[in-house]
Each structure stands twice: as structure tokens, then as C-alpha cells.
N, C-alpha and C positions, 0 to 999 in steps of 0.2 A: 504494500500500500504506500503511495506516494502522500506525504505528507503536501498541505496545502498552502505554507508557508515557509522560511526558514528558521523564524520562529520555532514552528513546531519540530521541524527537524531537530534540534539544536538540543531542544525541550526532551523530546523523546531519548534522547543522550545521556542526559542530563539524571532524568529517575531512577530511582530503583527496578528491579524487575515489578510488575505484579503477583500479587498475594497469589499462590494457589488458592486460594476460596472464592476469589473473584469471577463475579457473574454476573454486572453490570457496571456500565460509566456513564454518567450523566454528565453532559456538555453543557453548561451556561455562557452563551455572549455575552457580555456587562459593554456598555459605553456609560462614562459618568453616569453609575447607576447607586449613590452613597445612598440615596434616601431607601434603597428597595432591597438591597443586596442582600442585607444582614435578613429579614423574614425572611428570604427567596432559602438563602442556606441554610439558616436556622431548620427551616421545614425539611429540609434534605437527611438532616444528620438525625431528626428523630422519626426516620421511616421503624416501622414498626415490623417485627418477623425478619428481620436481615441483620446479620451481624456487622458489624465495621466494616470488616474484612473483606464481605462480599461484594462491596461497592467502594466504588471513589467516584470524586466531582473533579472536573477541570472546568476553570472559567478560564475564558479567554474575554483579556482584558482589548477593548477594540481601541486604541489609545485614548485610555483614560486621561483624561486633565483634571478628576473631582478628587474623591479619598476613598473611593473604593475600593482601591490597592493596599490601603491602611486599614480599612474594616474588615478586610479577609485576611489578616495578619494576624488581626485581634481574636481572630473567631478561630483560627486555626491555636492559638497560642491558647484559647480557653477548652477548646474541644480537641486535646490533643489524640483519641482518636480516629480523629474525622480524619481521612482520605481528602485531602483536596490538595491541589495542582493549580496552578496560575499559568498559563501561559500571556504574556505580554509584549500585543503588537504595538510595534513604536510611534503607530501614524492610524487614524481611521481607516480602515479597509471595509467597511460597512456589515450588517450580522448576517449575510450570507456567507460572506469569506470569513467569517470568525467562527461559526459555526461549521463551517466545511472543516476551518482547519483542526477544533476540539474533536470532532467526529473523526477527522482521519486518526488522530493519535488514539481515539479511543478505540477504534478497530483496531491498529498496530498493537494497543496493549492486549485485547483477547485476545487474537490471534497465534500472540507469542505465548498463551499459556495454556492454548491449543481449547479454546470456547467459539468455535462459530457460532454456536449454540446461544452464547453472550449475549446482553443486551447491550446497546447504544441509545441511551435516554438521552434528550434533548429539552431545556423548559427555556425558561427568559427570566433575566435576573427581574423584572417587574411580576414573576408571581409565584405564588407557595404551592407548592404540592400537597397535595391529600395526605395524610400521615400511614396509608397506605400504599399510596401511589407506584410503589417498585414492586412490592408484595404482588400487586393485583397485575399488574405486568407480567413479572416472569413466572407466574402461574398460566395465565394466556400462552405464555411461548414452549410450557412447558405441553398446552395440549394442543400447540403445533401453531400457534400466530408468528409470523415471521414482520410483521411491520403493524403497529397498533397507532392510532390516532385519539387522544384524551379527548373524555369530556370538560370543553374550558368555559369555565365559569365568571361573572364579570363580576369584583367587586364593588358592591352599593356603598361603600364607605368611599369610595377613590375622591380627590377634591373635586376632579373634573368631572365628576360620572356626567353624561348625556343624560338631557330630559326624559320625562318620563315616554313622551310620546315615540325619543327617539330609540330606548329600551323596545316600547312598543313593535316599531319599525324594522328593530333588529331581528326583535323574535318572529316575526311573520316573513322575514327575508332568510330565515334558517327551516323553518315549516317550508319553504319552497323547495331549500337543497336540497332536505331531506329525501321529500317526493322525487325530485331528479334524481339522484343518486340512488336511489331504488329502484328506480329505471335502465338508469345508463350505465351502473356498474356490473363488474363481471359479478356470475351467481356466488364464488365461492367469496365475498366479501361478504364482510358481517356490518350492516349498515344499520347502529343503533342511535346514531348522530351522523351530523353533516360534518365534522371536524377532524381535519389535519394538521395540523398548526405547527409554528415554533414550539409555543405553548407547551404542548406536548404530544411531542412525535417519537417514536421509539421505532426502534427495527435490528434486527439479530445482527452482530458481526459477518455473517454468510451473504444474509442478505444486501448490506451497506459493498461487501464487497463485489459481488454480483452486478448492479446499480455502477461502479463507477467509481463514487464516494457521490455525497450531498454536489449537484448543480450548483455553480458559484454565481450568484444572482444579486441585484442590488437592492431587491425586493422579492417577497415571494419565493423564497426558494422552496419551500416545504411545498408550493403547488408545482413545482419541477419536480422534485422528487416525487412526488407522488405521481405524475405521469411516466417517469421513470422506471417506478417499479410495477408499472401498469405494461408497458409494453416489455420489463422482461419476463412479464405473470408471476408477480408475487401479491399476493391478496393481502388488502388491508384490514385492519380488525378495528375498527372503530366501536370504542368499548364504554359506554355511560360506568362503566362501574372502574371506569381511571381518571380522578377528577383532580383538576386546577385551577384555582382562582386565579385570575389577572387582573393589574390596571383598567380600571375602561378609561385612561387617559384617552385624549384625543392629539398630542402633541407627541405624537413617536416619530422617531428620529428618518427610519424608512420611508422611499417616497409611496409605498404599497404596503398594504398588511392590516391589522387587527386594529392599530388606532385610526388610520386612515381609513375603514370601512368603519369606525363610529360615529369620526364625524363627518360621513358622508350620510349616516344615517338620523345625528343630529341636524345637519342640513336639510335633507327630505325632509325629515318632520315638520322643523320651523318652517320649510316654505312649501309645503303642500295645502291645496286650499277646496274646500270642497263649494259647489256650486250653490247649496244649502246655506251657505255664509251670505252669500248675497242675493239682497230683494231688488228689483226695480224701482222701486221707490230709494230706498237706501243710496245704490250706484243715481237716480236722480241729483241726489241731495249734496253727496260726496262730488258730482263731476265738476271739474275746471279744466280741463282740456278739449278742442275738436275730436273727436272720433268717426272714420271711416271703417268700413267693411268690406274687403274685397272676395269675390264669390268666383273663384273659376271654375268654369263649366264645359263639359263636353259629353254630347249625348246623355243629359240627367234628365231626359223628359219625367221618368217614372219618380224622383226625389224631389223635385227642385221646386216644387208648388210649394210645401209647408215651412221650405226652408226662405223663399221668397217672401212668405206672408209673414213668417215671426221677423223677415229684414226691414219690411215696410213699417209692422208694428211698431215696431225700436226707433225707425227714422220719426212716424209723427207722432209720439212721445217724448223726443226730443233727445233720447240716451246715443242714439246714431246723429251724427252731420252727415254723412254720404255714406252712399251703399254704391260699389260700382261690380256688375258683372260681366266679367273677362271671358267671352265666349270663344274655344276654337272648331269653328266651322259647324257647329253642330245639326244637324239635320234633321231631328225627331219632334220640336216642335219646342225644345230647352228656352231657346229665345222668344217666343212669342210667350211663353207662361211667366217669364221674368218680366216682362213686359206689361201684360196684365195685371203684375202686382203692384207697378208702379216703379219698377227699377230703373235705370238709367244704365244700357248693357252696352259693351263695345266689343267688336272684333280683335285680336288679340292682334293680330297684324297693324291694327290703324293707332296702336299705341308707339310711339316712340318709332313710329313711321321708318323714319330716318336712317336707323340701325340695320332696315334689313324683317324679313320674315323672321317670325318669335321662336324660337326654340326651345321648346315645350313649355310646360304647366310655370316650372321653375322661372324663363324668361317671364312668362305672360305675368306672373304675380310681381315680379317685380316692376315692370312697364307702369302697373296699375297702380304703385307707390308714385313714380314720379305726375300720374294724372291727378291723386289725390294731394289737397293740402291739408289734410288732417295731422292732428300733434301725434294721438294713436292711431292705431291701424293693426284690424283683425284681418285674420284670414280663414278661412270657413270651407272644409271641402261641402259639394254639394251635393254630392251619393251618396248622403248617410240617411238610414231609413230614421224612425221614429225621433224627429228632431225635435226640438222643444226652443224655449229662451231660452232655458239654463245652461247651454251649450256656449252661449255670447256672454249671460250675466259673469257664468264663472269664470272664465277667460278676463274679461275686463274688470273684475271685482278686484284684485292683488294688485293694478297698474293703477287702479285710483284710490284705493286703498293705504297702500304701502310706499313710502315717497323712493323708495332705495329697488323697487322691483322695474327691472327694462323690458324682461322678457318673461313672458308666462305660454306654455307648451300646454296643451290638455290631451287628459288621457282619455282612452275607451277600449273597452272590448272588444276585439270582431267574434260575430256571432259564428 
């Protein structure tokens, strides 16, 4: 096994043999992680059902500049049975390459005391493992899991934890995986969560070496690996009964990962908006801006009646300034219905004349900005069946609403 820095080379020189009793190593990344480090290993050293012996830690320090090269001093000098190892990189090299490089030393150590069989535990210096966590591991490996995936837990005490809604948002965006992954994964996985994570990822010495070693990523490695061990058929064991609390920080250092899906989930939350928020009288009262509607159309003779009349409604109510429908070429009778309702339609070509024939839907909507002087400006497909207001309200409710919103997208179902 080639180690993944010289660091770790150096490192691997440097220790002792491994314990014959030795049957797993747990890998931690740390970057300035003072405030987390000391629970993160606290939790490690009082796993329960494994003697000392049978396990050691290596953090791999990703150039620290904090003092958590001094708290693992302290913790090693208090706990002088605990098994721990530092490896430390001289410069950030990010927790993909730091976790490659603990992982390759930690397969080098099994290997040499002849454990394919070994596990290679992986967490993150931001969380504590279950007081069982290795226990319930190499019981799994012992009835043949060669790569297990933890159930990881967000701590509600963190400073930053995400709103409630965006907890909400979390959990209903992991009820999705779930469902997929029970789908898409081979039959011989064991799919009792959606989670593979830094967090907690384990997999056998046989295995890690089989694999490669750990994909060196600047984010996301743990989903390279896991496609990894997918294409050389090693099933994953994703196991609720191997649990890890984490940070729900949202300020993690990685441009991808576990904080950066929180607070993309505290973002969804805060700016999702349901159409139920806004009344027509409300959006009246609220407006200080012109608003236009742009409606392009082609062949909507069967939609475009109900979608015309709730555009006319809005315009002499006064929540519309213009409605313009951007017609190309259509034939079924689209433009004469828009017409009847009162619309002001135009050929898609006689817009911005000048340019040249429109090139698709995409050109024609835009043509139809420069015809409008409206401050907003919706856009509306016209082939959607059972159309209503609330399709318009909710769209334009968050733009008058909200002084900091530019753009608002809306969702739907296809039936």
C-alpha cells in the first residue's frame, strides 16, 4: 500500500509494530478543530467491549494553526493507554487527502499483522461516536460486512444548529435517498439509512485495498468511495444500529459535504414560499412596482383559455401592468383564444425584428423583456392543465414581499 503523503511515509517508520490484538484503526482528519477534538476522542477511548489493545486512533493533523496538536498531547498524557498517533501535515491539503493519507497507514498497519479481516474506521474530529460504535462494527464484519456506512446523527445543542424548518427539510430530503437507494442499489446491500459519510465510514483492510485506497477529492470523497466499491462489488452495510452524532454546523471548511448540505437546507427552508402565503388583496396592498406577464405559446389551443382569463383577471384588478403573449406560428386556434380574452399577442419573429428569426421559446421570452417596461416580469408556460391565480400570486408574492428576493422559480408536479 502506497502511503498518500510523505508525511505518512515517514510516520509509518517512525511507530512501533502493531499490537497482535489489533483489529481496528480509526482515522480522524482535524483542521483547527480545538473546540471538538477532545469529545471527538474522549468518545473513542471509552468504546465499550474492546480492549486498548485492539484498536488505535491516528489523527491526521491537516495543518493545524489552532491547539489541537496540544489537546491531543494532553489526552494522550492522561489516557496513557489510548492508542493514538498524530500524523502532521505541514500545509492544508484538505480532509480528502488527510483522510486518504490516515487510511492508507491504517491499512499498512493491519496488513502487517496479517488482519484483512481488520477494520479501517473513519469519523471527523466534529463528532463522538456511540460508546458502542466499534463493538457494533466488527460484529457486522465478523458476519461478513466488508464496508459499513453509520447512522449520523445531528446535534441539537451545536451553536449553529439550522432552523427548525431546515431540520424539517433535511429529514424529508433523506426519506427521498432512502427510497432511491432501495431502488438503485445492488440487492446484496443492506439499506437501513441513506448514509455514507466521513462521519462514519468503515470498511475491512481487504477491502480498502481492493478499492485503491480512499479517492483523493477536495470534497466528497466518501461518495467516490462508495462508487468505488460499487463497481468492484463490495456491498455496503448501512447499519442504524452504528450511530454518530455530528456538528450540524453550517461553516465547514469543505466546498461539499455534511455542512454545506445544511445550509443549503437552511436556505431552502428560509426561502421557500408557499402560494397559500399570498392573497390578492395582500400582493394589492404590498405592490410598488410595474409588473408584466409574459405567456409563450405554441399550439396551447387545449390550455390556454383558463390560463388567458386568470391573465386578464390580474390585469383589470390592477396586480398585472401588461400581459404580452409571444406566439410561434401556432395554428390550432392558440391566438384567437388569447385574443378573446383580451391579450395583446405578438408573433415571436416581429419582436426585436432586427436580430433575425427567434430561436426558440428561450429567444422569444426574452424579445418579450425588451417589449415590456415592466420593473417585474413573470413568465408562465401555457400547457399546464388545471391552472389557477395561485400559480402568479405565489411566484410574485416573495418579489414584493421580500426586499432582498430577485429571483423566485416555482415548483410542480408532472402528473
Amino acid at each position: 500500500m502506497i502511503c498518500a503523503s510523505d508525511a505518512a511515509s515517514v510516520l509509518a517508520g517512525t511507530l512501533d509494530a502493531p499490537h497482535a490484538a489489533l483489529r481496528a484503526v480509526v482515522v480522524i482528519p482535524a483542521r483547527d478543530e480545538a473546540e471538538r477534538i477532545r469529545s471527538c476522542v474522549r468518545a473513542l477511548a471509552e468504546q465499550e467491549g474492546l480492549s486498548h489493545d485492539s484498536y488505535e486512533l491516528i489523527v491526521v493533523l491537516d495543518g493545524c494553526r489552532d491547539q489541537t496538536a496540544t489537546i491531543l498531547g494532553d489526552i494522550v498524557s492522561s489516557e496513557p493507554q489510548l492508542r493514538l498517533h498524530t500524523l502532521e501535515l505541514p500545509a492544508p491539503r484538505g480532509v480528502g487527502y488527510a483522510r486518504r493519507a490516515g487510511m492508507d497507514l491504517a491499512c499498512s498497519r493491519l496488513l502487517a499483522c496479517d488482519r484483512p479481516d481488520g477494520l479501517i474506521a473513519s469519523t471527523d474530529a466534529d463528532s463522538v461516536v456511540a460508546t458502542d460504535w466499534l463493538t457494533r462494527q466488527l460484529e457486522l464484519v465478523r458476519d461478513g460486512a466488508r464496508a459499513i456506512g453509520g447512522r449520523i446523527e445531528l446535534d441539537p445543542a451545536s451553536v449553529a444548529a439550522p432552523t427548525p424548518a431546515a431540520w424539517a427539510e433535511r429529514e424529508r430530503r433523506a426519506a427521498e435517498r432512502v427510497r432511491a437507494l432501495r431502488i438503485e442499489a445492488p440487492p446484496e446491500d443492506a439499506v437501513e439509512h441513506h448514509q455514507f459519510s466521513g462521519a462514519s465510514l468503515s470498511l475491512t483492510a481487504e477491502a480498502y485495498a481492493r478499492c485503491g485506497g480512499l479517492p483523493v477529492r477536495a470534497a466528497l470523497e466518501d461518495e467516490a468511495l462508495e462508487r468505488e466499491l460499487r463497481s468492484r462489488g463490495v456491498p455496503i452495510h448501512r447499519s442504524s444500529s452504528v450511530k454518530v452524532r455530528t456538528s450540524a454546523r453550517t461553516d465547514g471548511r469543505a466546498p461539499r459535504g455534511l455542512a454545506r448540505d445544511l445550509a443549503l437546507s437552511d436556505w431552502y427552508a428560509r426561502r421557500s414560499f408557499s402560494a397559500q402565503d399570498f392573497t390578492l388583496a395582500r400582493l394589492l396592498e404590498m405592490k410598488s412596482s410595474s409588473v408584466g406577464l409574459v405567456l409563450p405559446t405554441r399550439q396551447v389551443a387545449a390550455t390556454i383559455g383558463p390560463i388567458a382569463a386568470c391573465a386578464r383577471q390580474l390585469l383589470d384588478c390592477g396586480l398585472l401592468d401588461a400581459a404580452l403573449v409571444v406566439d410561434a406560428g401556432s395554428t390550432d386556434g392558440t391566438v384567437d383564444l388569447a385574443e378573446q380574452a383580451g391579450l395583446v399577442v405578438a408573433d415571436e419573429g416581429s419582436l426585436s425584428s432586427e436580430l433575425g428569426p427567434a430561436r426558440g421559446k428561450g429567444d422569444a421570452m426574452w424579445r418579450a423583456t425588451r417589449a415590456l417596461e415592466s420593473e417585474i416580469i413573470l413568465f408562465v408556460d401555457t400547457d399546464t392543465e388545471l391552472f389557477g391565480q395561485h400559480f402568479l400570486l405565489g411566484m410574485l408574492g416573495p418579489l414584493l414581499s421580500e426586499p432582498d428576493v430577485q429571483l423566485v422559480k416555482g415548483t410542480f408536479r408532472r402528473r
